[in-house]
C-alpha positions in Angstrom: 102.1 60.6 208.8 99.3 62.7 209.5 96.9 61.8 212.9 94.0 60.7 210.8 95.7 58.7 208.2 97.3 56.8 210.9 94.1 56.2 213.0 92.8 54.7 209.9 95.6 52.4 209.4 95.4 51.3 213.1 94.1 47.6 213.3 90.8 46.7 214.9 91.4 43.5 217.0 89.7 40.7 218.4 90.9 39.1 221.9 88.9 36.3 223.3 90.3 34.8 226.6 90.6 38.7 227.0 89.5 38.3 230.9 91.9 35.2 231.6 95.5 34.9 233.1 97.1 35.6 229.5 94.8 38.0 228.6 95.2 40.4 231.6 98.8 40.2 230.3 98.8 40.8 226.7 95.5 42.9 226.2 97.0 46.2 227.9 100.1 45.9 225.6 97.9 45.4 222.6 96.1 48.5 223.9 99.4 50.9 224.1 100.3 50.2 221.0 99.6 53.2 218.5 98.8 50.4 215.5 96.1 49.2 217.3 93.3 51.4 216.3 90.6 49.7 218.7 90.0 45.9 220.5 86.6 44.0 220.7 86.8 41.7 224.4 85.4 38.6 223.8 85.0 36.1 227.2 82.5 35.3 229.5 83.1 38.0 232.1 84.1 42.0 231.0 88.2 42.6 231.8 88.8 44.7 234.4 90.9 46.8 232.2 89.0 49.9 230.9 90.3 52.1 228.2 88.5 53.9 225.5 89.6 51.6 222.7 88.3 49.3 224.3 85.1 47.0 224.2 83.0 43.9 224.8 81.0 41.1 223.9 80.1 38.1 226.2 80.7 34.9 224.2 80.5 31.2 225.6 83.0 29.1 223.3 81.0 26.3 224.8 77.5 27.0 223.6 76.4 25.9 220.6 76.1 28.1 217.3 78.9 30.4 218.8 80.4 31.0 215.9 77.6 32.7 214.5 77.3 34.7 217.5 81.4 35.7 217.4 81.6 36.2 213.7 78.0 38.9 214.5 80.4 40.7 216.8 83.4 40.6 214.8 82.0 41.9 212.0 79.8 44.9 213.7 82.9 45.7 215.2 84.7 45.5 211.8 87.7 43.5 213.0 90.8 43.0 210.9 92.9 40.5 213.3 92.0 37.9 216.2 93.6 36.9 218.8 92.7 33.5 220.7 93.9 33.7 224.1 90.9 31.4 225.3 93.2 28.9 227.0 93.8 27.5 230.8 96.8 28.7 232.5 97.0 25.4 234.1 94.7 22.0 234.4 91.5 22.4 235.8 89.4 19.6 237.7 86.6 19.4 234.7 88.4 18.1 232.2 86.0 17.7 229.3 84.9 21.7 229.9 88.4 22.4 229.5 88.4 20.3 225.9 85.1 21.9 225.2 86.6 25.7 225.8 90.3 24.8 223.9 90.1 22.0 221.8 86.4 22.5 220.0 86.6 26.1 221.1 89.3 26.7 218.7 87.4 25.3 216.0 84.2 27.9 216.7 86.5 31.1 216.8 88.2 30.0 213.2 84.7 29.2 211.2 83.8 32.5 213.3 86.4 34.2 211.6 85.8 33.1 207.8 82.5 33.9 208.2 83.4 38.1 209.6 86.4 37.9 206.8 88.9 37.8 209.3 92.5 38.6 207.9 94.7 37.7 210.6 94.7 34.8 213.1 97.1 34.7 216.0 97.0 31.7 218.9 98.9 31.1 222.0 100.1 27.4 222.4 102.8 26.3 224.8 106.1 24.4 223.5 104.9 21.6 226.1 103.2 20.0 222.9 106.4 18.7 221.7 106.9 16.8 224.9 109.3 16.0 227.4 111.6 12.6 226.4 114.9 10.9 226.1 114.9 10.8 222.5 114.2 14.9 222.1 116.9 16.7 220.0 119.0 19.7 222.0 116.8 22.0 220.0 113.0 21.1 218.8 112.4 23.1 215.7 108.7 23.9 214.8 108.6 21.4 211.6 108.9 18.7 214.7 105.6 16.7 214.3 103.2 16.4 217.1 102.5 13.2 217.9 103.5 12.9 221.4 100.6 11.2 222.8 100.1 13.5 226.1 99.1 11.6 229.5 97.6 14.7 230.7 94.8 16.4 228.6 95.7 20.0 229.5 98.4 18.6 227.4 96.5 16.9 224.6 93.6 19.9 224.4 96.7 21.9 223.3 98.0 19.8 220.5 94.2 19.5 219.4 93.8 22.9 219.0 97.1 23.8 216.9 95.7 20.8 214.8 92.5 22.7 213.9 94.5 25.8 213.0 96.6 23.7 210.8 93.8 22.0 209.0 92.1 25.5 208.8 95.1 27.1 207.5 95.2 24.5 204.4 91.1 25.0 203.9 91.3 28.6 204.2 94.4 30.2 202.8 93.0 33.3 203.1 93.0 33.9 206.9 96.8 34.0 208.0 96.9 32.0 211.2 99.8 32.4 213.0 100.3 29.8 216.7 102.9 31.3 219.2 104.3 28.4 221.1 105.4 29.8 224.6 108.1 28.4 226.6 106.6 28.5 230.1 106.2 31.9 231.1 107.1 33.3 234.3 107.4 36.6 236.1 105.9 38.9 238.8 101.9 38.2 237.6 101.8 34.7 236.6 100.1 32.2 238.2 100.6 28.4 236.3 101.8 25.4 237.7 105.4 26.2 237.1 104.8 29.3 238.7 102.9 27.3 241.9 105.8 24.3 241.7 108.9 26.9 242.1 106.8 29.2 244.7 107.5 27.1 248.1 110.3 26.8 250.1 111.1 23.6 248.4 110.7 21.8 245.1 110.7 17.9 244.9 113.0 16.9 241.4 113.5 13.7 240.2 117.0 11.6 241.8 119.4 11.5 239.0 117.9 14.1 236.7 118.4 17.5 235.8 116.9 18.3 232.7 117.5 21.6 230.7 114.4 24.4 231.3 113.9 27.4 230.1 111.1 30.3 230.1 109.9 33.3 229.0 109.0 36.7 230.9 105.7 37.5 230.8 106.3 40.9 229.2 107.8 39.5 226.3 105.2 37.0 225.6 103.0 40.6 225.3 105.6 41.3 222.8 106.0 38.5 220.9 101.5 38.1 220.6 102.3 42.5 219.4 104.6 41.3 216.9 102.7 38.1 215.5 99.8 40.2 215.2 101.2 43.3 213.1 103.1 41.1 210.8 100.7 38.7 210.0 102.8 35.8 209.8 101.6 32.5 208.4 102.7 29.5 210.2 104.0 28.2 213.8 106.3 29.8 216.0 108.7 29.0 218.8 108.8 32.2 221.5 111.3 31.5 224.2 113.8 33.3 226.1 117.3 33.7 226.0 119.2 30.7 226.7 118.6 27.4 229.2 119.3 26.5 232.6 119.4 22.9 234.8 116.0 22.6 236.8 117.9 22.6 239.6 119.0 26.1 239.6 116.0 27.4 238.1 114.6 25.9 241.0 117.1 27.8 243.0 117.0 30.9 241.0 113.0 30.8 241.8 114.2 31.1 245.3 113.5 27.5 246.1 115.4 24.6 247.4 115.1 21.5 245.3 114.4 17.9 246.8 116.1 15.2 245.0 113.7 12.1 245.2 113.3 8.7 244.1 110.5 8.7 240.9 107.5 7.1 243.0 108.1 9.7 245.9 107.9 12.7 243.5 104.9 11.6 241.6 103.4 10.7 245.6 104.6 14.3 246.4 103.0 16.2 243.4 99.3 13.9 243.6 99.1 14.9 247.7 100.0 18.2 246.5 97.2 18.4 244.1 95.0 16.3 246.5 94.7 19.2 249.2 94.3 22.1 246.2 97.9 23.1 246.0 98.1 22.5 242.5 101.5 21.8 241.1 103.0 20.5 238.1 100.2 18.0 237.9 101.2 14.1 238.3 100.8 12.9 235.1 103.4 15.8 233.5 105.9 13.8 235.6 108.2 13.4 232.3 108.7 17.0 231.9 111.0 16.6 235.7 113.0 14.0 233.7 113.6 15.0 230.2 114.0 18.6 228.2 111.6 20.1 225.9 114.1 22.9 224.8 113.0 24.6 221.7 115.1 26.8 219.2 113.4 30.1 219.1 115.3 31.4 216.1 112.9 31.4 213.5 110.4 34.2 215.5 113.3 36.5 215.9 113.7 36.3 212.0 110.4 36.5 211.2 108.9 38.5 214.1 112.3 40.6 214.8 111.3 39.0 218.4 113.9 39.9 220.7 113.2 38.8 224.3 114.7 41.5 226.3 114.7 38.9 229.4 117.3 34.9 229.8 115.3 32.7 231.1 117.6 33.2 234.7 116.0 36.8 234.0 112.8 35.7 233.6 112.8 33.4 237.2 114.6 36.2 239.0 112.1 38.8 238.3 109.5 36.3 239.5 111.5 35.6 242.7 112.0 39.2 243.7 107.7 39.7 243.5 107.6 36.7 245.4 110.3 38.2 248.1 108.2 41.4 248.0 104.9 40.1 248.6 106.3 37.8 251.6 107.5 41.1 253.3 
């Protein structure tokens, strides 16, 4: 195909969140790709990513009569496909901002893009939103219903915000919405709390538990956000990485020792770890120490041809050996 034609068949994107912890991950693989034509930055501070395809707006998801500001800049900047990435790595003090930015957030950018005819939708989630518990199948499919009621609301602000999509994508058939539910993700450039949990010498796990984990490299979440955008699929989405592994040798392949310990002195552990700003697995995602939130990730390698080149072992090795190498 000649240059031209295939310039003009190159996508313009939207990216808000493009400045945040996911963002500073996906937004330079969106970049390399030669389907992406151009990409419109939407957050509150400019990436520090420059690239002639590149540019951006400064939006505040909190203030109101946002979406008329976002769908202005989405249409002057004629985009064809939007990608939310507007979501906290891991809890932050201020709740109800937090809610504001995700949960009512979510809402603004979807009216936002109805109103700049916006063709494609594509939203990060986490497969935490089907919850840890006993009574969890080996493999949670994505027609599992949501209604785990979340003790934490970095938890709840997640399941929130898929529901908006969902009601969105029954009002507005038009605008295929697509939610990528990430295992946690992991790697040399990830900071979360399961990043911060396995990054000490030692790890405190529950006495008599071992749940199943697993995770996904961080460069095949870029891949997998790639995908879901060019394809344009309609619906929600499992993206894990290959296979499972105990907590206990996650913990180990992290490069951590794990600390068995009675329920009360694990929950003490994570609250004085929080307490002095070492924020770990926060206390009240205490289940997800007990029980396994595995999800099958089969239906995005049909539909995406997502093929996550990293096991979840993979995934905590490569995220051990930066560790190792920033140490020395």
């Amino acid at each position: 195909m000649p240059a031209k034609a295939r310039a003009r068949d190159a996508l313009a994107l939207g990216v808000t969140g493009a400045s945040g912890s996911l963002g500073r991950l996906i937004l330079p693989r969106l970049l390399e790709s030669p389907k992406v034509g151009r990409a419109l930055a939407l957050d509150l501070v400019q990436p520090e990513r420059r690239d002639p395809k590149l540019q951006f707006a400064s939006i505040d998801l909190t203030r109101p009569g946002c979406a008329e500001d976002l769908a202005r800049h989405l249409s002057a900047a004629k985009v064809q496909a939007l990608v939310h990435l507007a979501f906290f790595s891991s809890p932050i003090r201020d709740g109800a901002y937090a809610h504001e930015v995700e949960a009512v957030g979510t809402a603004q950018v979807l009216a936002a893009c109805a109103q700049a005819g916006v063709s494609r939708f594509t939203m990060v989630s986490t497969t935490m939103v089907y919850g840890a518990s006993p009574g969890n199948p080996g493999f949670l499919t994505e027609d599992r219903p949501l209604t785990f009621h979340a003790p934490s609301r970095y938890v709840a602000d997640k399941i929130e915000a898929e529901r908006q999509v969902q009601r969105f994508r029954q009002s507005h058939p038009a605008l295929r919405s697509c939610v990528l539910r990430l295992a946690p993700v992991v790697g040399p450039n990830v900071e979360n709390p399961v990043t911060r949990y396995l990054g000490r010498a030692v790890a405190p796990v529950v006495l008599g538990f071992d749940p199943l984990v697993q995770c996904i490299h961080e460069d095949d979440v870029a891949e997998a956000v790639l995908l879901g955008v060019l394809k344009g699929f309609r619906g929600d989405l499992n993206v894990t990485g290959r296979g499972a592994l105990p907590l206990s040798a996650a913990v180990r392949a992290a490069g951590a020792r794990p600390v068995p310990l009675p329920t009360p002195f694990v929950a003490a552990a994570l609250r004085a770890l929080n307490a002095v700003g070492m924020l770990a697995v926060p206390p009240a995602l205490l289940d997800y120490l007990h029980y396994s939130w595995i999800a099958d990730g089969s239906r995005a390698e049909r539909e995406l041809g997502f093929k996550p080149r990293f096991s979840s072992r993979e995934a905590l090795l490569s995220f051990a050996q930066a560790r190792r190498a920033r140490a020395a």
